[in-house]
Each structure stands twice: as C-alpha cells, then as structure tokens.
C-alpha positions as CSV (number, residue, x, y, z in Angstrom):
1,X,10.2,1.6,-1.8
2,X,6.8,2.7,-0.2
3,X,6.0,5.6,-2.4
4,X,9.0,6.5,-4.0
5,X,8.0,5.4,-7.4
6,X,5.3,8.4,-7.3
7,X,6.6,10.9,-5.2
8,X,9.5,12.6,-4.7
9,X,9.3,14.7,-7.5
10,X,12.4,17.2,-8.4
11,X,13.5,18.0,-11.8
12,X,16.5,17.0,-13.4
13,X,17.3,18.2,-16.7
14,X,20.4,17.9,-19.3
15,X,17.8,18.5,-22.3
16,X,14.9,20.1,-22.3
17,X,13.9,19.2,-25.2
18,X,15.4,16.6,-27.4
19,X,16.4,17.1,-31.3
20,X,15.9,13.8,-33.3
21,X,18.3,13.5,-36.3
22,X,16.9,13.0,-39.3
23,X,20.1,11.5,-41.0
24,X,20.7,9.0,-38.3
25,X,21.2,5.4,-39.7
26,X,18.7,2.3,-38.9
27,X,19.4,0.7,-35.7
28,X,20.6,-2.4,-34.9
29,X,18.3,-4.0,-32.7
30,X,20.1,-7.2,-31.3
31,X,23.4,-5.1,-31.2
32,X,21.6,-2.0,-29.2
33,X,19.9,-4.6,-27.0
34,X,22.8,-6.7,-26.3
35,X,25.4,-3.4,-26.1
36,X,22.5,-1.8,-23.4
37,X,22.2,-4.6,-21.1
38,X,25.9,-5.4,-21.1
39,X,26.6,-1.3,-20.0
40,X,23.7,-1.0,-17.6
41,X,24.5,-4.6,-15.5
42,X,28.5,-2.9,-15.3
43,X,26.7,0.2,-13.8
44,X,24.8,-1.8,-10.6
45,X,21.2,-1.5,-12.8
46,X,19.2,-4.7,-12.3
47,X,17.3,-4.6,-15.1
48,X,17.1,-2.2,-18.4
49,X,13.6,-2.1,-20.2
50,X,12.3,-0.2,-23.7
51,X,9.5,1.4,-24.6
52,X,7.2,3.5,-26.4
53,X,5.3,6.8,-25.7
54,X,1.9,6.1,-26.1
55,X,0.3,6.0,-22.6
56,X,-2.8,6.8,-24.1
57,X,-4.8,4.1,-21.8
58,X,-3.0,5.3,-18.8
59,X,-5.1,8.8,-18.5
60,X,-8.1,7.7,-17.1
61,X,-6.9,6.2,-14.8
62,X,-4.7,9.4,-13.5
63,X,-7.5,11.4,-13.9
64,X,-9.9,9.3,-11.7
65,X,-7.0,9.4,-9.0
66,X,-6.5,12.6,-9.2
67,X,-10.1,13.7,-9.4
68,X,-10.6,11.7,-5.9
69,X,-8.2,13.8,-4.1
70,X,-5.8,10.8,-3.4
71,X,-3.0,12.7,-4.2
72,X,-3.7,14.6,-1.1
73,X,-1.5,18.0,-0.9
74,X,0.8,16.7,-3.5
75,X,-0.2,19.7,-6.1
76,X,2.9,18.7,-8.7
77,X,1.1,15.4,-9.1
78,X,-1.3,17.8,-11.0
79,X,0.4,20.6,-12.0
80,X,1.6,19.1,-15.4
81,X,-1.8,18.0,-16.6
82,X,-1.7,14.9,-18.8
83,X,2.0,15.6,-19.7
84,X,2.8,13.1,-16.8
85,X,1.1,10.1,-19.5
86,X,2.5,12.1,-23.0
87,X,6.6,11.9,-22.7
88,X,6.6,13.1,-26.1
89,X,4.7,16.3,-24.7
90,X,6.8,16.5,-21.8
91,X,9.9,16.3,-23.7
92,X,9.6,17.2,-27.3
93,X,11.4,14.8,-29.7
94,X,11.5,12.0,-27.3
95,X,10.8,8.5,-29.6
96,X,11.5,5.6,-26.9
97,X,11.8,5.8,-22.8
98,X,14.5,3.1,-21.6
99,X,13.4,2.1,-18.3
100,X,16.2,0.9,-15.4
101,X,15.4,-1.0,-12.2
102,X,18.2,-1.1,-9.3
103,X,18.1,-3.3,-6.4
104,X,18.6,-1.3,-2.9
105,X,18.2,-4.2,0.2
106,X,21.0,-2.9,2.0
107,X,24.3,-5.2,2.0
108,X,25.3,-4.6,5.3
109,X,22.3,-5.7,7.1
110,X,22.8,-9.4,7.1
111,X,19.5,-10.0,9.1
112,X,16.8,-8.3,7.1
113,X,13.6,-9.9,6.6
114,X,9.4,-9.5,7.1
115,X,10.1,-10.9,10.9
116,X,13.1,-9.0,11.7
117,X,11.3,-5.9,10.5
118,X,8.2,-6.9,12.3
119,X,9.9,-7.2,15.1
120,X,11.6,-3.5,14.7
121,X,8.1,-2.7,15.2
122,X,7.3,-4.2,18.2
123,X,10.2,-2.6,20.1
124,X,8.3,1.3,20.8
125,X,11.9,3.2,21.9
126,X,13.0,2.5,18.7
127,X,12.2,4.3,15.6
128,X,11.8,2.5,12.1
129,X,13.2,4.1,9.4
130,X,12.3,2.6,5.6
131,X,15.0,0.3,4.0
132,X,15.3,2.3,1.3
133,X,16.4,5.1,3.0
134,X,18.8,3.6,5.8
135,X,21.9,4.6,2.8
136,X,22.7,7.0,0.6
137,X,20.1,8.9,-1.6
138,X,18.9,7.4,-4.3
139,X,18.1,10.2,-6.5
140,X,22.0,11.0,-6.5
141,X,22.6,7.6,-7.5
142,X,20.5,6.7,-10.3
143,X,21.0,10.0,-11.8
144,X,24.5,9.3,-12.2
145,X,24.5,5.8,-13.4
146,X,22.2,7.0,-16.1
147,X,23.9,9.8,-17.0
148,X,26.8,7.0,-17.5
149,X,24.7,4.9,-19.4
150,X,23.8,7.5,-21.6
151,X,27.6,8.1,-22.2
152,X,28.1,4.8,-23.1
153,X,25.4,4.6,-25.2
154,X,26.8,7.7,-27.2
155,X,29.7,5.9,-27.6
156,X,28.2,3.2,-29.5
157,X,25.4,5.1,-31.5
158,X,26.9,8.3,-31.5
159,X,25.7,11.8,-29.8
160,X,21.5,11.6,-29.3
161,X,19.2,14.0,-27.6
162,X,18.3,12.2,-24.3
163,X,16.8,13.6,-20.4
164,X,17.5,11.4,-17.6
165,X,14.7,11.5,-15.0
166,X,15.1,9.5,-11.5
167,X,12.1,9.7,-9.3
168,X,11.6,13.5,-10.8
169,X,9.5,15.8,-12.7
170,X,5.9,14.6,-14.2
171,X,6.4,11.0,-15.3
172,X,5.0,8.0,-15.3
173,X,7.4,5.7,-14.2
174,X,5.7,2.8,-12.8
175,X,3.8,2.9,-15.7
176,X,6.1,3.1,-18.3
177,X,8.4,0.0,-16.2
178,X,5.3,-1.9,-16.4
179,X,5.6,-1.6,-20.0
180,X,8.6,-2.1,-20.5
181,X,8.8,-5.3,-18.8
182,X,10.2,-4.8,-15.5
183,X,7.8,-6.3,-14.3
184,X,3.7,-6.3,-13.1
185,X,1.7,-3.2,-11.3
186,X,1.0,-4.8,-7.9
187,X,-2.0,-4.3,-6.1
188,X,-0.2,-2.0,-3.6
189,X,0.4,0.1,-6.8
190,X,4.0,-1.0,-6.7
191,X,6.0,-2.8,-9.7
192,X,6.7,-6.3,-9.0
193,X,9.0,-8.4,-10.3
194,X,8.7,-13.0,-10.0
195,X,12.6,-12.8,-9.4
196,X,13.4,-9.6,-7.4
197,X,10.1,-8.7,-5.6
198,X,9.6,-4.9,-5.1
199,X,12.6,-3.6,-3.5
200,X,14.0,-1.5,-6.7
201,X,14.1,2.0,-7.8
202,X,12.9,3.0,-11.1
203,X,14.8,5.7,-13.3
204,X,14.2,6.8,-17.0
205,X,16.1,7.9,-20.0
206,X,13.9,9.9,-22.5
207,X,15.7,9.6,-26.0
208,X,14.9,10.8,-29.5
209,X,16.5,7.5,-31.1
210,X,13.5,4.8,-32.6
211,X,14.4,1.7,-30.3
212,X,12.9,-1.9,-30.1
213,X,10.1,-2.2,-27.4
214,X,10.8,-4.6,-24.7
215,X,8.3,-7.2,-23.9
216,X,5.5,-6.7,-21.0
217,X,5.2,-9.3,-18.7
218,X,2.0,-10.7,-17.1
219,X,0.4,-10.4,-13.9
220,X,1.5,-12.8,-10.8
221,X,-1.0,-11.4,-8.1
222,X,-3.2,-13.5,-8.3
223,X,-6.0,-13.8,-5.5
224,X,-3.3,-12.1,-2.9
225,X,-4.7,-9.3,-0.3
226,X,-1.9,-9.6,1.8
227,X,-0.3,-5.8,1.1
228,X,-4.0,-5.0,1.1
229,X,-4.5,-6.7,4.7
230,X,-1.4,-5.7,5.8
231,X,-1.8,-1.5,5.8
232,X,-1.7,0.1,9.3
233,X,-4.2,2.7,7.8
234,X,-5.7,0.7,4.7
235,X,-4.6,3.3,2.9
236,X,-4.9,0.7,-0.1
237,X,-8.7,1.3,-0.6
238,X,-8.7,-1.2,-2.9
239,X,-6.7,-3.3,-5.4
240,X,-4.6,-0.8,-7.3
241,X,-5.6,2.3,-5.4
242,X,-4.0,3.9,-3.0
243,X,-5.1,7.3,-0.9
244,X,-2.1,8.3,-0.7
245,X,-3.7,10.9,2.1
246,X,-3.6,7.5,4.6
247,X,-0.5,6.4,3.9
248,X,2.1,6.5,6.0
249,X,5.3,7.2,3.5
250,X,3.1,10.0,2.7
251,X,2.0,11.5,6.5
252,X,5.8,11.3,7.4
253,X,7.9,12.4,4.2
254,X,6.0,14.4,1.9
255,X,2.9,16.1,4.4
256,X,3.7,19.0,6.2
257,X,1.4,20.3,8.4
258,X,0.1,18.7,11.8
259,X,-0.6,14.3,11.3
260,X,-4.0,13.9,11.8
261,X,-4.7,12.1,15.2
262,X,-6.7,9.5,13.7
263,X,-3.2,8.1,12.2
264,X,-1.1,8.7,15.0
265,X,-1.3,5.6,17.0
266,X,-1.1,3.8,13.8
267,X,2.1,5.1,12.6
268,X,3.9,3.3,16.0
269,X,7.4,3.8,15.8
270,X,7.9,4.5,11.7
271,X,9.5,8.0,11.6
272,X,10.4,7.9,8.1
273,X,8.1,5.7,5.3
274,X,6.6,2.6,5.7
275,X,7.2,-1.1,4.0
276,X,4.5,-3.4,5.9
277,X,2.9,-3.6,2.6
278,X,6.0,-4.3,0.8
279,X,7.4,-6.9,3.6
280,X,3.6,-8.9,2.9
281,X,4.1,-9.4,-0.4
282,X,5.1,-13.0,-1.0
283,X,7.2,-11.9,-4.3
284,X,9.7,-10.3,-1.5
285,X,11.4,-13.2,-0.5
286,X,12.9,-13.1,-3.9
287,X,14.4,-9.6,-3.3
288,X,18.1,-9.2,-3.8
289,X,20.7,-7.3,-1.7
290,X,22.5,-4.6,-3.4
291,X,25.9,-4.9,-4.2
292,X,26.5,-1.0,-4.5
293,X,28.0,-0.1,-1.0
294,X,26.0,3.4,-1.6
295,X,22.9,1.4,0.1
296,X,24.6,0.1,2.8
297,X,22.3,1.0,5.9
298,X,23.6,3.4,7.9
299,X,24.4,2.9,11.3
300,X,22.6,5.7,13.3
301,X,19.7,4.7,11.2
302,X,19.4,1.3,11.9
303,X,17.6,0.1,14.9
304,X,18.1,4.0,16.3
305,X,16.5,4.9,19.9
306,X,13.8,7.3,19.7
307,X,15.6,9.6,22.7
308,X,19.0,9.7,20.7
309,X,17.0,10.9,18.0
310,X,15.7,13.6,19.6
311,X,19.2,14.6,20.9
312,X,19.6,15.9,17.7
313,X,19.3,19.8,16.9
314,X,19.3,21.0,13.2
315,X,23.4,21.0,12.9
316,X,23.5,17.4,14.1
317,X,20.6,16.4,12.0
318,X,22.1,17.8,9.0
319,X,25.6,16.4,9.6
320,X,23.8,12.8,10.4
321,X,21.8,12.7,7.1
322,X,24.1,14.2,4.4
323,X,23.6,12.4,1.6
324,X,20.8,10.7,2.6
325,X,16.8,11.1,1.0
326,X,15.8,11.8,4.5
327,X,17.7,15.6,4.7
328,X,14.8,16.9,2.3
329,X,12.0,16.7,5.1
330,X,14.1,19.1,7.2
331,X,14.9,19.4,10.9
332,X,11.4,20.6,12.3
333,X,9.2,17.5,10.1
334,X,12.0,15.0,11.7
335,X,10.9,16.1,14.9
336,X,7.4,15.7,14.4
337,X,7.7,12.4,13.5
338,X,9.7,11.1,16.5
339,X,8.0,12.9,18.4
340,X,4.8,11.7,17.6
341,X,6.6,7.4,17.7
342,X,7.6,8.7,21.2
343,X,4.1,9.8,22.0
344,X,3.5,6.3,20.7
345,X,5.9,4.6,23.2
346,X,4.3,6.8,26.3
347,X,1.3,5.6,25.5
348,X,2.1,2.5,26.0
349,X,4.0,2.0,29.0
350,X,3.9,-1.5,29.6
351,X,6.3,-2.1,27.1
352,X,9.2,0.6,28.4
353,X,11.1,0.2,31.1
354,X,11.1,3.5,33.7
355,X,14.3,4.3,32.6
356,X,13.1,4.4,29.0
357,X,9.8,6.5,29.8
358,X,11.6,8.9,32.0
359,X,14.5,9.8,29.3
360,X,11.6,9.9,26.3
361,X,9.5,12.6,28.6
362,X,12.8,14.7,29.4
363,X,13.9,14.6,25.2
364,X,10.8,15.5,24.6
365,X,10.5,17.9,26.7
366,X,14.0,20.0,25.2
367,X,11.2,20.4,22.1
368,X,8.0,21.7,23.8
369,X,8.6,25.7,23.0
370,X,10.1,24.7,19.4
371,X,9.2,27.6,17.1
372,X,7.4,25.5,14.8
373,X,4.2,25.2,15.7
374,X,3.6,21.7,14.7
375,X,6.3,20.7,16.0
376,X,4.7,22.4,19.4
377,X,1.4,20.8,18.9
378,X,3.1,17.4,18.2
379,X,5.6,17.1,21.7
380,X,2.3,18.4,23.3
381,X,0.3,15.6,22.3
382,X,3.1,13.2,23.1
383,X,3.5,14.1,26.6
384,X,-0.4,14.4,27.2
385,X,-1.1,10.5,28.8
C-alpha cells in the first residue's frame, strides 16, 4: 500500500496498558497456534504471525532515518522517541505482538494489473487514485477484525490484557511482520511476501500472554532494482531507504502545504498515493484479490475524469468518500491534488482532445479565488501554460 505501513498514524486504544496475570496457566503452543490461524482465516486475515518485543537492532536504523529528515513534516514519526522499537515501553505488560496481514486487490475490478494501471497513467483527464484506497477504509476494517480476534481468542484462553493497533500510534509494524514471518522487508521498504506480493495491510495485537514466536523468513530480492528504477521521483534513495519527502503517497496524503514544483510534472495524474513501485515488483503477480466486499473499488474512484472531480464542493466530496481513507486529507488537499494532475493534462495538450482542455480550464477555473491559499496557488499554476 504505498506508505501505509508507516504512515497514517491515529491512536486506537482498548488498553492502555496491559496487566499480565501471574496465575495464568502454561500455554499450549500447537493448540494456540492452530486455534489462532483457524479464527483469523474465518475473519478475511491472510496471514497471522508471533512475536517478541525486542526490537533492539531496529533503533539504529530509525534513528539514522529519522536524523536524515526523511520523515519530512511527519513530526509523530518522532514524537514517541524509541517507544516506536520498545512495545513493552509503549504498552506496559505487553509479552508477544501477533502480527495479521489482509489482502486488499479489489474484487470487483476484474482487469487489474501493472499494464492496466500503466495504462491509467497514460490517459492525463483521468486521475489515479491508489488501489488501496478505491474501497472502504482500512483502518475501520482491520480494527474490527482484530478486535474479533481478540474475542475469540478470550474465548479460548480466557480474558488477557491486549491493544489492537491498525496502521496507528508509534509502532513498528513492518518491522515487527518481518519478524514474525509475514514475510521479507523489500527494498522499497515494503513487506513482501513469495505467495501474495505486497498488496496487504498490516495490523497488530499487543498482548501480555507469553506466546510461541513465529518463524522469519528469508530474503527473495535478490539483485532486483525494479521498484528502485521504477520511482517517478526516486524517492527510494537507495535499497531500503526511502525520503519519504519525494514520495508521492507522501506529497498527496500526508503533506500539507503547497507541492513543490520540482514534483509536479512527476506526479501526472495520481491524486491520491502512488503504487509504480509496488506494480514493478515481480512478487506482485502473486498478489491475491480480496474476498471481503469492503475493498471492492468504488465506482467514482475508479478510472474518475479529472473535471468531474473537480465538480465536487466539500458536501459532495464528503458524501463521495464516506468511509473511505481518502476523507482524512479534507476537501481543500483534494483540490490541490487534482488540480495540480489537471495542470498536468494542460500541459500537455497533445494528448486531450479541445473538448477535454476547454472543460479542465473552466473546472478549474470555479477554484481560482478558493480561500485556501494553496489551493489558490495550485489552480494558478495549473492554468499558467
């Protein structure tokens, strides 16, 4: 999911701190294991994972990335300290992490591939809108499957201090799947996995209960620089980092201010994320379709026209994208970014018709005394050929 397995950061919390019971009986491990894969494949999870909470080896390299600025105006990603690689800091008590992955390729969208994205791009009128958030929010999703699991679990072991975490608050996550065995940090800084690529959402459930560590698995990269290659702004600098500050899930979800122009032409027509370096991994053509109708792509998302998109004032935006990860950015930062893809498509005239030129120029005009003034700045730089 472009960036989603380090961004997106809100808490959720049903336990702030987790109270281990000291009269609790000794597990059983093949029962626990065979009782927690059994309840998390009824719940849509792909994949369920254990481990420990020593992330020890994991701080340097946080601090080098963070001490490098990649994190760009993503203060949270500081704000914790080194809680984000000590869960037993973060939440007190917590023995074991039990990692989940979840497929999301849409179901609906029988024609999904590298080429039929590529081509999406190629087509400046329309905008692009990542996979993972043509359906319903993940965050909502996840959270409550876990929050399920958890029950279930209770059921079997009996009540247990636990705090469910889904793309939120300071934690680890591709990290702690890694060591779990979901699968192998790519060098886009993604998990991969041999059988499901890395179209997946990661969620966690922090518990005070001693549980069996799941095995790690080995690294299938190899020699590959194709995500690398494949960047609009190389914002891979190299093999395992990114600068998040050139990437384009981060310039259109989680920046705020004004895109700097150096990135503009490079975005094209994505308005929301980016998956070129996820759709150049050759592990992806292993990626599975979800069969939760919750990521089914929604229509108006789905090969959208730029000018439709900016037909839409805040009422409309918000009634189009209830539910959806995309309502977060708000009304004005949607504007920006189609906006700037239809600055894009000016730009480059030869590949509009007059019709579609004329109606870009008119939508964007609506926008030109917006009361944001990045918004402003943005339609201005659009219509400037």
């Amino acid at each position: 999911m472009g960036l989603g397995s380090s961004y997106n950061l809100r808490v959720n919390t049903t336990h702030h701190s987790l109270s281990v019971k000291a009269n609790r009986p000794a597990l059983d491990a093949s029962l626990v294991g065979s009782e927690l894969q059994k309840a998390a494949r009824a719940l849509g999870f792909s994949q369920i994972g254990v481990t420990g909470v020593n992330l020890s080896e994991a701080e340097p390299g946080l601090q080098a990335w963070l001490a490098a600025g990649f994190h760009g105006s993503m203060n949270y990603m500081a704000s914790h300290g080194l809680k984000r690689a000590r869960p037993a800091q973060l939440v007190p008590g917590t023995l074991s992490v039990i990692t989940v992955r979840m497929d999301y390729l849409p179901g609906n969208q029988a024609l999904l591939s590298a080429e039929t994205e590529g081509q999406a791009l190629m087509r400046p009128a329309q905008g692009v809108v990542s996979v993972y958030a043509r359906g319903r929010d993940y965050h909502k999703v996840l959270r409550s499957r876990l929050q399920q699991l958890q029950t279930r679990m209770a059921e079997i072991l009996g009540p247990f201090g636990h705090r469910v975490f889904t793309d939120s608050a300071p934690v680890m996550e591709a990290e702690l799947s890694v060591r779990s065995g979901q699968g192998w940090r790519g060098k886009n800084t993604l998990v991969l996995q041999r059988d499901a690529g890395s179209f997946f959402f990661l969620g966690e459930l922090f518990v005070d209960l001693a549980l069996p560590s799941t095995e790690p698995l080995s690294s299938h990269c190899g020699t590959c620089t194709a995500c690398l290659d494949k960047c609009p702004t190389q914002a891979i600098v190299a093999p395992y980092q990114l600068d998040a500050r050139r990437c384009i899930s981060y310039l259109t979800i989680e920046h705020a201010g004004p895109i700097p122009e150096e990135f503009r032409p490079l975005i094209g027509n994505r308005i929301y994320g980016c998956d070129d370096c996820q759709w150049a991994c050759p592990w992806n053509k292993y990626a599975k379709k979800s069969p939760l109708p919750d990521f089914n792509a929604r229509e108006p998302l789905v090969a959208p026209q730029l000018a439709d998109l900016l037909a839409w004032d805040e009422t409309l935006f918000l009634k189009m994208t209830e539910g959806s990860a995309i309502r977060r950015i708000g009304h004005a930062r949607w504007l920006r970014n189609v906006a700037l893809a239809a600055g894009n498509a000016l730009k480059a005239p030869a590949k509009l018709s007059d019709a579609e030129a004329a109606r870009l120029r008119q939508s964007l005009k609506k926008w030109a005394e917006h009361p944001d003034p990045v918004v402003q700045e943005q339609v201005a730089w659009s219509l400037k050929i």
